[in-house]
CHARMM internal coordinates of N, CA and C (Angstrom, degrees):
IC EDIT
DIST 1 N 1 CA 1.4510
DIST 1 CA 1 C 1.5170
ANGL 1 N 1 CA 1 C 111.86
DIST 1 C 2 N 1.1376
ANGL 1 CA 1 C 2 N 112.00
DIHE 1 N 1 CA 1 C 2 N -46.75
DIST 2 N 2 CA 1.4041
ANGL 1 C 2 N 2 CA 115.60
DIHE 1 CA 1 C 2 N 2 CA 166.65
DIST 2 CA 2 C 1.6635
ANGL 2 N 2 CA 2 C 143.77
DIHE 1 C 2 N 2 CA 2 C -35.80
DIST 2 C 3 N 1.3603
ANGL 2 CA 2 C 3 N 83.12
DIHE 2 N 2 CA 2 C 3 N -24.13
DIST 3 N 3 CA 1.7499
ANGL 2 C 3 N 3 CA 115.57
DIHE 2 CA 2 C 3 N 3 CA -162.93
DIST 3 CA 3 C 1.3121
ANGL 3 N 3 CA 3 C 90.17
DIHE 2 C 3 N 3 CA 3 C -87.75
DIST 3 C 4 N 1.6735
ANGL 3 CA 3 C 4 N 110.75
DIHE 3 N 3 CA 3 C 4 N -66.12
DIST 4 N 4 CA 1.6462
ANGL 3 C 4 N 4 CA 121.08
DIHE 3 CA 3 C 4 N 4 CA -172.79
DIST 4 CA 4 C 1.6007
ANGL 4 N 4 CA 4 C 114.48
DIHE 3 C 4 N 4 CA 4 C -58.07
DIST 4 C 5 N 1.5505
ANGL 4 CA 4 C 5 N 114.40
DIHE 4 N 4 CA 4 C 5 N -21.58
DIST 5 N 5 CA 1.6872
ANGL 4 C 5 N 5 CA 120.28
DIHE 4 CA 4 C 5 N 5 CA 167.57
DIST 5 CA 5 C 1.3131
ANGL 5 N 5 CA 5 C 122.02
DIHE 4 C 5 N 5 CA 5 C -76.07
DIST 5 C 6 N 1.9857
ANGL 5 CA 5 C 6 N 114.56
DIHE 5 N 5 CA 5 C 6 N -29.01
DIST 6 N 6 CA 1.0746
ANGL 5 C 6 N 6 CA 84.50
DIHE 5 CA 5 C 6 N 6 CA -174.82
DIST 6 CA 6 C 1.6483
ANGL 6 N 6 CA 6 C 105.71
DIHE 5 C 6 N 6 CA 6 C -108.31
DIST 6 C 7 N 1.4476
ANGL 6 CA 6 C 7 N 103.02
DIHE 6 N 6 CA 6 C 7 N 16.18
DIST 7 N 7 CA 1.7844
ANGL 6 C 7 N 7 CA 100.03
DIHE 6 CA 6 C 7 N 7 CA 159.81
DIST 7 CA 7 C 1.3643
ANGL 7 N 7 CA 7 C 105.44
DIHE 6 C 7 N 7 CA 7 C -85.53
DIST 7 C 8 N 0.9605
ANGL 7 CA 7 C 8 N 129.91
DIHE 7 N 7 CA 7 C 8 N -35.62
DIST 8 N 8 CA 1.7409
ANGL 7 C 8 N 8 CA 108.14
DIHE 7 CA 7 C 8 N 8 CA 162.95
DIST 8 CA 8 C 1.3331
ANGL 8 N 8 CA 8 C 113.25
DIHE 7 C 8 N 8 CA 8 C -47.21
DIST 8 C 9 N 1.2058
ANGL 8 CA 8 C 9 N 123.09
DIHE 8 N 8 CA 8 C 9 N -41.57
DIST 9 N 9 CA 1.7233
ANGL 8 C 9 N 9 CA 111.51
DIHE 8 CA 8 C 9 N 9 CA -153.40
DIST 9 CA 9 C 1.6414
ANGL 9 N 9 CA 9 C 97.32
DIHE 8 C 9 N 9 CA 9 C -87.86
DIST 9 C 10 N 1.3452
ANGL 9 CA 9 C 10 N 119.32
DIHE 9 N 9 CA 9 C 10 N -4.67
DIST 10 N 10 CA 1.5610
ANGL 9 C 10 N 10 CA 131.42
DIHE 9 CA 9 C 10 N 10 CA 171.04
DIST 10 CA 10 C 1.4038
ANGL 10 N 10 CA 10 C 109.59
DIHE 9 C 10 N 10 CA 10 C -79.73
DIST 10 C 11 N 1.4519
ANGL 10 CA 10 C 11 N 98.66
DIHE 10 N 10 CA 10 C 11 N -46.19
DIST 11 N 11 CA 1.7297
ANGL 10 C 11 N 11 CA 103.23
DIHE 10 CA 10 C 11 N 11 CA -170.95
DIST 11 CA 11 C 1.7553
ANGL 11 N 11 CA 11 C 102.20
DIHE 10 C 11 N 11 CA 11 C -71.45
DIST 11 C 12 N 1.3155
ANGL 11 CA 11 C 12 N 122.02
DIHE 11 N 11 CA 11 C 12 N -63.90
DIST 12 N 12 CA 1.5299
ANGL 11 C 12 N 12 CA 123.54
DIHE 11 CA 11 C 12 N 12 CA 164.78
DIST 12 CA 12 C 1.4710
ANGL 12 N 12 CA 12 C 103.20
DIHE 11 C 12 N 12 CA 12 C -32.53
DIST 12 C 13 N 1.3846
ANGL 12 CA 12 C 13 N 150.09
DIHE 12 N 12 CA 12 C 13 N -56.49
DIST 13 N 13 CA 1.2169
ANGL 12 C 13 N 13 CA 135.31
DIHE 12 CA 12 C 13 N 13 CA -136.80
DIST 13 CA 13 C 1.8624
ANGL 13 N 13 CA 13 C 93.76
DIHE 12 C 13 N 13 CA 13 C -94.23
DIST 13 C 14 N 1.2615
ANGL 13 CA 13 C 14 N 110.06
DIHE 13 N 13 CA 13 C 14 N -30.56
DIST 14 N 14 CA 1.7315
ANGL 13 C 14 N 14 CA 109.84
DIHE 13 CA 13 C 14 N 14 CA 173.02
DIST 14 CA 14 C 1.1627
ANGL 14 N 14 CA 14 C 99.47
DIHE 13 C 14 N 14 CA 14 C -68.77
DIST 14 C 15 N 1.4432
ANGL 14 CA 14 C 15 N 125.40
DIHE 14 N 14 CA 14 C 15 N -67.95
DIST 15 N 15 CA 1.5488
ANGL 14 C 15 N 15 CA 121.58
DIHE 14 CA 14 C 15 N 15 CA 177.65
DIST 15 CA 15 C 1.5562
ANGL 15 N 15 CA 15 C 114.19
DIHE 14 C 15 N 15 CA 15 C -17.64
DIST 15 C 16 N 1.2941
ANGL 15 CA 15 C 16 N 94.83
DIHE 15 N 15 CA 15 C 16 N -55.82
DIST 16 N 16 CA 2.1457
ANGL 15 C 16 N 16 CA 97.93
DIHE 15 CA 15 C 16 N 16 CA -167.81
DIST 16 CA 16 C 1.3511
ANGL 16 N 16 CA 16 C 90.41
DIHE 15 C 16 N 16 CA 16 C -84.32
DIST 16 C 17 N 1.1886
ANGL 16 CA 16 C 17 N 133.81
DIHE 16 N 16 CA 16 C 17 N 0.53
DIST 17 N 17 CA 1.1508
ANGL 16 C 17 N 17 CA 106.76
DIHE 16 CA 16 C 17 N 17 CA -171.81
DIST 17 CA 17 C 1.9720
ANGL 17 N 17 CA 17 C 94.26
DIHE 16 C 17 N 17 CA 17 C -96.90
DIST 17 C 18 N 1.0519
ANGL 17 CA 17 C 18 N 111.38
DIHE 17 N 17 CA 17 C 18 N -44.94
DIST 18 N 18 CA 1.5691
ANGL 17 C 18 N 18 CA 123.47
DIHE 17 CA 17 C 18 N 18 CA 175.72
DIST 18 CA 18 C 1.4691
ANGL 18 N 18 CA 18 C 108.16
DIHE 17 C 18 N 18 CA 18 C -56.90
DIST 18 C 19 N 1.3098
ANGL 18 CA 18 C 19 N 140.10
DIHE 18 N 18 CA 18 C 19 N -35.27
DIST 19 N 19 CA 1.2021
ANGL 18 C 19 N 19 CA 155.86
DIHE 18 CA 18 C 19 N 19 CA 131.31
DIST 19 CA 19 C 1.5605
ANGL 19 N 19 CA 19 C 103.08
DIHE 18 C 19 N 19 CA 19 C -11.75
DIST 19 C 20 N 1.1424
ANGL 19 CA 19 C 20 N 111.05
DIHE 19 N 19 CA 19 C 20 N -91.17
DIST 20 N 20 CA 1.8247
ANGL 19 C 20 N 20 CA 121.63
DIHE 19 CA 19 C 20 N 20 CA -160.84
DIST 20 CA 20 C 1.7111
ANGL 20 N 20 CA 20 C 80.67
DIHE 19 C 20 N 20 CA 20 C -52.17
DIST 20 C 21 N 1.2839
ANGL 20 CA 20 C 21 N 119.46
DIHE 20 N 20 CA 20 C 21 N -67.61
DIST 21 N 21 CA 1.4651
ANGL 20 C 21 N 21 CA 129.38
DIHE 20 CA 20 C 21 N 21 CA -152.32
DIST 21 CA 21 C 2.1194
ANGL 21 N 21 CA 21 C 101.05
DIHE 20 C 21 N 21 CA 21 C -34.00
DIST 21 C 22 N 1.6242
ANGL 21 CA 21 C 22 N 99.23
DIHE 21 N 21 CA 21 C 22 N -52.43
DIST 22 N 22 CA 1.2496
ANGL 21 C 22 N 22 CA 114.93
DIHE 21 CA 21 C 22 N 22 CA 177.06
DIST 22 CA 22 C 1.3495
ANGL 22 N 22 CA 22 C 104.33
DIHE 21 C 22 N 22 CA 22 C -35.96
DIST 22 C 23 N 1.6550
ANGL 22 CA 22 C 23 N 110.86
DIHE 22 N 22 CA 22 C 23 N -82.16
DIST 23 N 23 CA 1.5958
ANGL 22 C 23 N 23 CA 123.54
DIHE 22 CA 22 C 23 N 23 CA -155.29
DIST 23 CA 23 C 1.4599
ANGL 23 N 23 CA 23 C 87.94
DIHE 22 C 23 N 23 CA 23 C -64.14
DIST 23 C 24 N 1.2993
ANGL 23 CA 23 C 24 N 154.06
DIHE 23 N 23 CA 23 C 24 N -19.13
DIST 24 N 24 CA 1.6667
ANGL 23 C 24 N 24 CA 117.29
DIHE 23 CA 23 C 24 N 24 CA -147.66
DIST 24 CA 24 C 1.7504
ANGL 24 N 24 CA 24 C 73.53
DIHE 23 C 24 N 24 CA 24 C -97.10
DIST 24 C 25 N 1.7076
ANGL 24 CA 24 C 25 N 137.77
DIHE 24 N 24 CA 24 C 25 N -38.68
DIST 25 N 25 CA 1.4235
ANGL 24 C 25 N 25 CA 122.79
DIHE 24 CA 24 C 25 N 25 CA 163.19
DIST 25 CA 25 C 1.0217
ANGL 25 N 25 CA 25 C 149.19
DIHE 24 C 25 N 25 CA 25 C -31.66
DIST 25 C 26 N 1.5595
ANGL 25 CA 25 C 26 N 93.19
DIHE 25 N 25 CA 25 C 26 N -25.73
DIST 26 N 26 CA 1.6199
ANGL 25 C 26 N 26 CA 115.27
DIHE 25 CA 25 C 26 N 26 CA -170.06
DIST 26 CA 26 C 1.6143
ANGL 26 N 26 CA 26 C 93.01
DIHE 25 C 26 N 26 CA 26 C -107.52
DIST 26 C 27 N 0.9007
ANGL 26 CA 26 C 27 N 155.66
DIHE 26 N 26 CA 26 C 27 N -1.82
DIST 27 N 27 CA 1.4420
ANGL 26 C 27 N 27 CA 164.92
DIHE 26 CA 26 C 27 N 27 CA 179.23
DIST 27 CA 27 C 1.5410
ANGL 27 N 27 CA 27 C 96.12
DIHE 26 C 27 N 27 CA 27 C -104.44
DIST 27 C 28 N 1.5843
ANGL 27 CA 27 C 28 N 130.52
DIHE 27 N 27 CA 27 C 28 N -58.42
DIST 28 N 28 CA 1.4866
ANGL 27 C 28 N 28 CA 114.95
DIHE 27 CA 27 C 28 N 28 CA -171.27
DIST 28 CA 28 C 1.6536
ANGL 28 N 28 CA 28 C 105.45
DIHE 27 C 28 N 28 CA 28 C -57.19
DIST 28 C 29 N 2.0065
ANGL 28 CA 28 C 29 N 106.85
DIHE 28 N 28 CA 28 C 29 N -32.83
DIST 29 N 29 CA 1.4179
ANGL 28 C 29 N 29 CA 75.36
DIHE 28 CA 28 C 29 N 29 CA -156.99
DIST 29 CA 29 C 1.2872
ANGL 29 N 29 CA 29 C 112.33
DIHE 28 C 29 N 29 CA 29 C -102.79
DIST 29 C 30 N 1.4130
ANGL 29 CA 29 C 30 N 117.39
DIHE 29 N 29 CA 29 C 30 N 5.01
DIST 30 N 30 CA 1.6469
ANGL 29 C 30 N 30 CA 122.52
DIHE 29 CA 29 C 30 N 30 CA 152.20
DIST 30 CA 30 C 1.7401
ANGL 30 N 30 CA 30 C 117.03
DIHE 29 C 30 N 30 CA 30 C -45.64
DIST 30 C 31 N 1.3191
ANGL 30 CA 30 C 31 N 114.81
DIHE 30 N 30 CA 30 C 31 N -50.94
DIST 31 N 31 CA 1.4989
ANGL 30 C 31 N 31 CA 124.54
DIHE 30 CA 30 C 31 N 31 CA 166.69
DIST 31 CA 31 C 1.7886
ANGL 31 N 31 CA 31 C 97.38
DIHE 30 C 31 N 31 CA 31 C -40.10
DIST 31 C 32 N 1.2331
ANGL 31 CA 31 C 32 N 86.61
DIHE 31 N 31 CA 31 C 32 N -67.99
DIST 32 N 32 CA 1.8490
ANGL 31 C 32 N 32 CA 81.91
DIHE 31 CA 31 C 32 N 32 CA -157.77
DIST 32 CA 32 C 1.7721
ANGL 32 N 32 CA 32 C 104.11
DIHE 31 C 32 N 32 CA 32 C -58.80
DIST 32 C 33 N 0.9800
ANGL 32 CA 32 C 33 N 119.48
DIHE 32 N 32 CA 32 C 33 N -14.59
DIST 33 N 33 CA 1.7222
ANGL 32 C 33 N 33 CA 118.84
DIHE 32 CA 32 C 33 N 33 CA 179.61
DIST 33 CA 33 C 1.1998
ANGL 33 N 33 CA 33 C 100.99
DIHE 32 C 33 N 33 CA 33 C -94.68
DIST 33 C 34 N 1.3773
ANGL 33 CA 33 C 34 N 142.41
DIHE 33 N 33 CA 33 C 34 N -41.24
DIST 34 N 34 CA 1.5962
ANGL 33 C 34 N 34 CA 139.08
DIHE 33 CA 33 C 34 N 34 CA 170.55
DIST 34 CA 34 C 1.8583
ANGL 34 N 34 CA 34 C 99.21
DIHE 33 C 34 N 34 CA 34 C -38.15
DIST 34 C 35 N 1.6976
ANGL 34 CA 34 C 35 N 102.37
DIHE 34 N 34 CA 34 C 35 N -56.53
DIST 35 N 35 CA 1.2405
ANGL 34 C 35 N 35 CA 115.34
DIHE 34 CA 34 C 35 N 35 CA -161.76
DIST 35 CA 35 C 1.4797
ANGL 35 N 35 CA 35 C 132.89
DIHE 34 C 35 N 35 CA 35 C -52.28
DIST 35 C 36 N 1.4737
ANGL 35 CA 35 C 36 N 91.08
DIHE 35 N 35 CA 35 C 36 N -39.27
DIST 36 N 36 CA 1.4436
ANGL 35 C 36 N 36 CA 136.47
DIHE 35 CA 35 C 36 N 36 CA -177.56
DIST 36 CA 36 C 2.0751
ANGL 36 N 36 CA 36 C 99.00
DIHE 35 C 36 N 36 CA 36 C -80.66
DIST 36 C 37 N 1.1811
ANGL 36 CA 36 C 37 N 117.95
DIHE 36 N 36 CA 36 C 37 N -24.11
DIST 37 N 37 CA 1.0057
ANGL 36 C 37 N 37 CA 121.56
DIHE 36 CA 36 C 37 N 37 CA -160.01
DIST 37 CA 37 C 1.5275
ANGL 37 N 37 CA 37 C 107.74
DIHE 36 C 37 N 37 CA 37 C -113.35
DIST 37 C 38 N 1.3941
ANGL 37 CA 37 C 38 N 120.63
DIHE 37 N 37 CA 37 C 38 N -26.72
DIST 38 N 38 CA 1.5892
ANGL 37 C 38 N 38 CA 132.97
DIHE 37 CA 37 C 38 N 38 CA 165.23
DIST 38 CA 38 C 1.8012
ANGL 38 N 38 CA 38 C 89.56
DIHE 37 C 38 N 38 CA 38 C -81.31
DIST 38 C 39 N 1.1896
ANGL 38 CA 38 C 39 N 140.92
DIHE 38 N 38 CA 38 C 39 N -59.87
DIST 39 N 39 CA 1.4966
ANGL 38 C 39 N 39 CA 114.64
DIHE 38 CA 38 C 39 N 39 CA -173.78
DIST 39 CA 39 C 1.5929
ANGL 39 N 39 CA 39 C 121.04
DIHE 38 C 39 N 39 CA 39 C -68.83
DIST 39 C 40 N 1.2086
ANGL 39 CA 39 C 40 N 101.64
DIHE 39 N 39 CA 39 C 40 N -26.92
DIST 40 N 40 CA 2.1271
ANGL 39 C 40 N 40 CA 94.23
DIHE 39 CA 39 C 40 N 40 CA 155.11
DIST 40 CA 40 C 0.9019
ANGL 40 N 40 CA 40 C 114.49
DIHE 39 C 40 N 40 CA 40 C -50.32
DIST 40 C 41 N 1.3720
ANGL 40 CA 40 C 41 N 140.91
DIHE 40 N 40 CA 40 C 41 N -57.80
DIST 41 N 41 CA 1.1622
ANGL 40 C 41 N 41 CA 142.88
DIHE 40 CA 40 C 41 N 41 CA -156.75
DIST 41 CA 41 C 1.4509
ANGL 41 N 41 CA 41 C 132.96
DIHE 40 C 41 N 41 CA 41 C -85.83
DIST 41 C 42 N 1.6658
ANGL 41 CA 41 C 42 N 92.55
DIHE 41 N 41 CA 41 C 42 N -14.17
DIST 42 N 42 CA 1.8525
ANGL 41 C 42 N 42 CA 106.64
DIHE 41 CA 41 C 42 N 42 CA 176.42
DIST 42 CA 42 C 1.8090
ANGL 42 N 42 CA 42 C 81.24
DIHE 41 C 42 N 42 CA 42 C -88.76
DIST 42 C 43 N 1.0922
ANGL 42 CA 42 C 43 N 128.21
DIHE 42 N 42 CA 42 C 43 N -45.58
DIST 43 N 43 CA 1.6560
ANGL 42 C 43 N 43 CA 127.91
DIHE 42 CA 42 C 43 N 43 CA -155.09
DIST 43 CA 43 C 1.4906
ANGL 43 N 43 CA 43 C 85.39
DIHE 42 C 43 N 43 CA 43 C -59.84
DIST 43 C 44 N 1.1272
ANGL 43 CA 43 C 44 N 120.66
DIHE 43 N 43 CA 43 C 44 N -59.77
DIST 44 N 44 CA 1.5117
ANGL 43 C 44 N 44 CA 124.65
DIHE 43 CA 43 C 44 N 44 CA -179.68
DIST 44 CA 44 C 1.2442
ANGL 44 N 44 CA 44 C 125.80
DIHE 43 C 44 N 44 CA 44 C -46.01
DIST 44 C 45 N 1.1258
ANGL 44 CA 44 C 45 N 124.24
DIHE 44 N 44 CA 44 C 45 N -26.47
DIST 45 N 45 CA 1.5103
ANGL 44 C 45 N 45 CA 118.99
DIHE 44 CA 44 C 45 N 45 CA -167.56
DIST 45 CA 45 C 1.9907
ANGL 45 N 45 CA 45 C 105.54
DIHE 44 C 45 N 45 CA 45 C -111.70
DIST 45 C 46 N 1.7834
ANGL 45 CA 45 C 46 N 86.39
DIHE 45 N 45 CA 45 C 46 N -19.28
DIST 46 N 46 CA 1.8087
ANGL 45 C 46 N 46 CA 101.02
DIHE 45 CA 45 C 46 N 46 CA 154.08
DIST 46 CA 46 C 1.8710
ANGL 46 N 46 CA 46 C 115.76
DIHE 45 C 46 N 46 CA 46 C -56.44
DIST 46 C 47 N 1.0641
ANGL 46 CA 46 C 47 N 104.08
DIHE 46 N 46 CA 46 C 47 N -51.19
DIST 47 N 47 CA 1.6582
ANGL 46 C 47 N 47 CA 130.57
DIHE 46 CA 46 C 47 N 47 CA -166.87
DIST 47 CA 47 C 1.3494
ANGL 47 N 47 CA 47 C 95.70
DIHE 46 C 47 N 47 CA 47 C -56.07
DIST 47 C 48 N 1.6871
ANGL 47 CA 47 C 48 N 106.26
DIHE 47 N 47 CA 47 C 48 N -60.96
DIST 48 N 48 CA 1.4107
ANGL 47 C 48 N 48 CA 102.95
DIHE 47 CA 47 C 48 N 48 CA -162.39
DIST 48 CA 48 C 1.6720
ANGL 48 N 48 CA 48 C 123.59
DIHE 47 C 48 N 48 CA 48 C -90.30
DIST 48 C 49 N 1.2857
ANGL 48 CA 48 C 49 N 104.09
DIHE 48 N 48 CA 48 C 49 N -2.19
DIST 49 N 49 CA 1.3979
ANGL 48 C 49 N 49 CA 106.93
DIHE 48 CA 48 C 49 N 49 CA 177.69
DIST 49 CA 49 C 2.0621
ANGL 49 N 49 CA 49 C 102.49
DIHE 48 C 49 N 49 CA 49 C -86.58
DIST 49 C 50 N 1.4108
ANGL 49 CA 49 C 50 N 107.52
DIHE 49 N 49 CA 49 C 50 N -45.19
DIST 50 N 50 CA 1.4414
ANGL 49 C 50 N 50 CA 106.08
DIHE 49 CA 49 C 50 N 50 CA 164.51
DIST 50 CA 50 C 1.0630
ANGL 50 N 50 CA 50 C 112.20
DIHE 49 C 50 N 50 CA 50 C -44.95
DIST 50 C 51 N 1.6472
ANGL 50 CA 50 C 51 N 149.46
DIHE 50 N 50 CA 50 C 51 N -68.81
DIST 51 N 51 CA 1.4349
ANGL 50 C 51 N 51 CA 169.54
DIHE 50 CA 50 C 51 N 51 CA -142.13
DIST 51 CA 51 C 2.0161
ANGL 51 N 51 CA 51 C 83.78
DIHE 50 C 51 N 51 CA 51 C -75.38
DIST 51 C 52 N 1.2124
ANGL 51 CA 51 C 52 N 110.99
DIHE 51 N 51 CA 51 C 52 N -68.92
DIST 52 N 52 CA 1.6306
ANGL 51 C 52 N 52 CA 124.77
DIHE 51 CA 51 C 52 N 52 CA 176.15
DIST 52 CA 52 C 1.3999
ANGL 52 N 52 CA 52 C 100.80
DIHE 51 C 52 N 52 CA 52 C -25.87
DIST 52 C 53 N 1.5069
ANGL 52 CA 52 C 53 N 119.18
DIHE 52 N 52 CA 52 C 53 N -73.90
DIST 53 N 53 CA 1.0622
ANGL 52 C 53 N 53 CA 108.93
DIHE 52 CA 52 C 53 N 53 CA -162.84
DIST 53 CA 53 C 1.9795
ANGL 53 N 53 CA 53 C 123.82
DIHE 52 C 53 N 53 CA 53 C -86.02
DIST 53 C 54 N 1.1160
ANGL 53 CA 53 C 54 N 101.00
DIHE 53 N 53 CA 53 C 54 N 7.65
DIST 54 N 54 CA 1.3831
ANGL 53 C 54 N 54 CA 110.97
DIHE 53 CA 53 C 54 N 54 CA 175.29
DIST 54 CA 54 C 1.5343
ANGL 54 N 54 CA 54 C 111.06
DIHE 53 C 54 N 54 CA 54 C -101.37
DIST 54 C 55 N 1.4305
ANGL 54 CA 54 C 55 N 118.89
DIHE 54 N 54 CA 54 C 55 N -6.71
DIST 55 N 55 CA 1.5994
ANGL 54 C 55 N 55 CA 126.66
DIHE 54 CA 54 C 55 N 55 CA 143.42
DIST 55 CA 55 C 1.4913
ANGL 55 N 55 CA 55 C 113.79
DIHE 54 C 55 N 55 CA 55 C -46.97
DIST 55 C 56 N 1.7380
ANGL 55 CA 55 C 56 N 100.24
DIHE 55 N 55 CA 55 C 56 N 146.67
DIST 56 N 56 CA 1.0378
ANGL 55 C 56 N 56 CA 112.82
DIHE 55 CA 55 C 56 N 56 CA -179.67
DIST 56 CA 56 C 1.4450
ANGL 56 N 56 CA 56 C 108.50
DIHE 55 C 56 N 56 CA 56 C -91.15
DIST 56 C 57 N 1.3213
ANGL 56 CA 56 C 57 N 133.60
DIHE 56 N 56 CA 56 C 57 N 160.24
DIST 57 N 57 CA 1.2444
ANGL 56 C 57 N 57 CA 111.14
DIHE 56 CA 56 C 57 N 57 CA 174.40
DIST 57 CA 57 C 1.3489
ANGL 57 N 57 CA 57 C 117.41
DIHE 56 C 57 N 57 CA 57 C -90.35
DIST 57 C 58 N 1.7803
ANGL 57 CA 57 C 58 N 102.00
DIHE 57 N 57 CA 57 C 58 N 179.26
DIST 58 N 58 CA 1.7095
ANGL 57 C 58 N 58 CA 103.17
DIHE 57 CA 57 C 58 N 58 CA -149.59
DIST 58 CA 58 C 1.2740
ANGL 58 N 58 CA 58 C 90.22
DIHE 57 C 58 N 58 CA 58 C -89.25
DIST 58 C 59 N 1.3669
ANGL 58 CA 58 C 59 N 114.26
DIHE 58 N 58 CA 58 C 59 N 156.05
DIST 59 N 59 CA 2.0597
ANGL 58 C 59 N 59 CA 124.66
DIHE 58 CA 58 C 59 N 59 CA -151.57
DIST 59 CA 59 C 1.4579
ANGL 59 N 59 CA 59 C 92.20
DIHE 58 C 59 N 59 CA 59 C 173.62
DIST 59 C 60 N 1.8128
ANGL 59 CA 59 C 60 N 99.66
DIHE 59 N 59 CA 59 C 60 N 177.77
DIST 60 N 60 CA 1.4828
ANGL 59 C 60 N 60 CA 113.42
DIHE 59 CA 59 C 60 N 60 CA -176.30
DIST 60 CA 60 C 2.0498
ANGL 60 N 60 CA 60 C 76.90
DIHE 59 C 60 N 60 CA 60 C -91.91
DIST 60 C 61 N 1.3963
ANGL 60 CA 60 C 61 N 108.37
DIHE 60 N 60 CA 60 C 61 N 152.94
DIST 61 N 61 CA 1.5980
ANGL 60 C 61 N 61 CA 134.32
DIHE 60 CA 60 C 61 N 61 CA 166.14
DIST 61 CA 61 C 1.2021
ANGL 61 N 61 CA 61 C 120.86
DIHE 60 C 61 N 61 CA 61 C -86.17
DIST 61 C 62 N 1.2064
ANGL 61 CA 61 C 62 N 148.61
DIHE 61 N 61 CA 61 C 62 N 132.24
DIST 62 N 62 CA 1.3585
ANGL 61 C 62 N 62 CA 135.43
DIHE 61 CA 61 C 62 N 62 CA -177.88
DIST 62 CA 62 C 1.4990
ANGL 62 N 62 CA 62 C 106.91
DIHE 61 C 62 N 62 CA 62 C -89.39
DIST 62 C 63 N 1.2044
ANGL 62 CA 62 C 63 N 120.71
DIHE 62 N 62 CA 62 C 63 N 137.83
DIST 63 N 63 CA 1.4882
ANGL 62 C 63 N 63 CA 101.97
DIHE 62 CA 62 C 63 N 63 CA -177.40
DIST 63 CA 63 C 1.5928
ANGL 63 N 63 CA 63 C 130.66
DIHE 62 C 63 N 63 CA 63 C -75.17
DIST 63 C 64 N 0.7893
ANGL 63 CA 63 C 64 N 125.98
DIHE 63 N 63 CA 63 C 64 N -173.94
DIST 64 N 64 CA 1.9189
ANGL 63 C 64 N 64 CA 112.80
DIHE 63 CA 63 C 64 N 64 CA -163.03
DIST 64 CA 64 C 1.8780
ANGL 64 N 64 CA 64 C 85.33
DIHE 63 C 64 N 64 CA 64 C -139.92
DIST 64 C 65 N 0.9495
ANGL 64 CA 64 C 65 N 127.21
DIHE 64 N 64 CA 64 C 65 N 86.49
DIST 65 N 65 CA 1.6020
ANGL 64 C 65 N 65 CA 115.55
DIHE 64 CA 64 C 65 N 65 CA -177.44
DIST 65 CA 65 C 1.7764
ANGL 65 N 65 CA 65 C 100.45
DIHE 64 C 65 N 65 CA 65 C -114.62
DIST 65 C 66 N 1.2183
ANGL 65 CA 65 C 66 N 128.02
DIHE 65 N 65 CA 65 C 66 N 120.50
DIST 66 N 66 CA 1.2457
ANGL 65 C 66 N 66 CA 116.16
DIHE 65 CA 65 C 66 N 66 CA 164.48
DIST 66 CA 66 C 1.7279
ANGL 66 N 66 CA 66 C 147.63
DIHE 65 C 66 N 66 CA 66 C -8.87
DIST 66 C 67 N 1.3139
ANGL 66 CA 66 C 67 N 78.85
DIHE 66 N 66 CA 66 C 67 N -45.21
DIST 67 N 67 CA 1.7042
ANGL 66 C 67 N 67 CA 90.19
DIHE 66 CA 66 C 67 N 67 CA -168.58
DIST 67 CA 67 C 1.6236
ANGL 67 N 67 CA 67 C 103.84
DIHE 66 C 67 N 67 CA 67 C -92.66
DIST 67 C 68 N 1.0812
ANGL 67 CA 67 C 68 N 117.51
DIHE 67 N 67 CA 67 C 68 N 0.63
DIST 68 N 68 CA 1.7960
ANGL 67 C 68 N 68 CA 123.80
DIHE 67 CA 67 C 68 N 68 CA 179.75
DIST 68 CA 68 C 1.4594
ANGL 68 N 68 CA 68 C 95.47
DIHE 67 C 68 N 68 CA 68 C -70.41
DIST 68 C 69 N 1.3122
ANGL 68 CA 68 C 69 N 107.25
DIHE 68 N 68 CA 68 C 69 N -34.17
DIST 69 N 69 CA 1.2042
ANGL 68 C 69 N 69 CA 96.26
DIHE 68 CA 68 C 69 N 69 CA -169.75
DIST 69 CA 69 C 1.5556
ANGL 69 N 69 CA 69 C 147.62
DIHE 68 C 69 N 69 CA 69 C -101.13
DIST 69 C 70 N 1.3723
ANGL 69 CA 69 C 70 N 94.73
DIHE 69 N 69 CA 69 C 70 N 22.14
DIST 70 N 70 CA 1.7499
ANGL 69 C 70 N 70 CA 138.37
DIHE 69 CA 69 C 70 N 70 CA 165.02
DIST 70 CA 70 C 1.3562
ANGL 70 N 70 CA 70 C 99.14
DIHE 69 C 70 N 70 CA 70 C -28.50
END
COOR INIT
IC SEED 1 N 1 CA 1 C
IC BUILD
C-alpha cells in the first residue's frame, strides 16, 4: 500500500508541478500580447492623429469629372 501512496503523491506533485509550469506560460505570454497590444495602439492613435490632421476639412467638394476639363 505504501508503494501505491507514494506514487500518487509523485504523480500529484508532477501534476502541480506541470500545472504551475502551465500558468506561469500562460502569464509570460499574456505580458508579451498586453505588450505587443499597448504598442499597437499608441502607434495607432500616433497614425491617426497625423492622418487627422492632414485631412481636409469637412465642406461641400468640388467635383473632379473628366470632361470639365475640355
Amino acid at each position: 500500500m505504501r508503494i501505491l501512496h507514494s506514487i500518487g503523491r509523485a504523480c500529484g506533485k508532477g501534476l502541480r508541478s506541470g500545472v504551475e509550469g502551465l500558468i506561469a506560460g500562460l502569464d509570460s505570454l499574456t505580458r508579451v500580447v498586453g505588450y505587443a497590444s499597448d504598442r499597437f495602439d499608441k502607434h495607432w492613435a500616433q497614425r491617426t492623429a497625423r492622418l487627422r490632421s492632414r485631412r481636409r476639412p469637412a465642406g461641400p467638394r468640388p467635383l473632379d469629372l473628366p470632361f470639365l476639363h475640355l
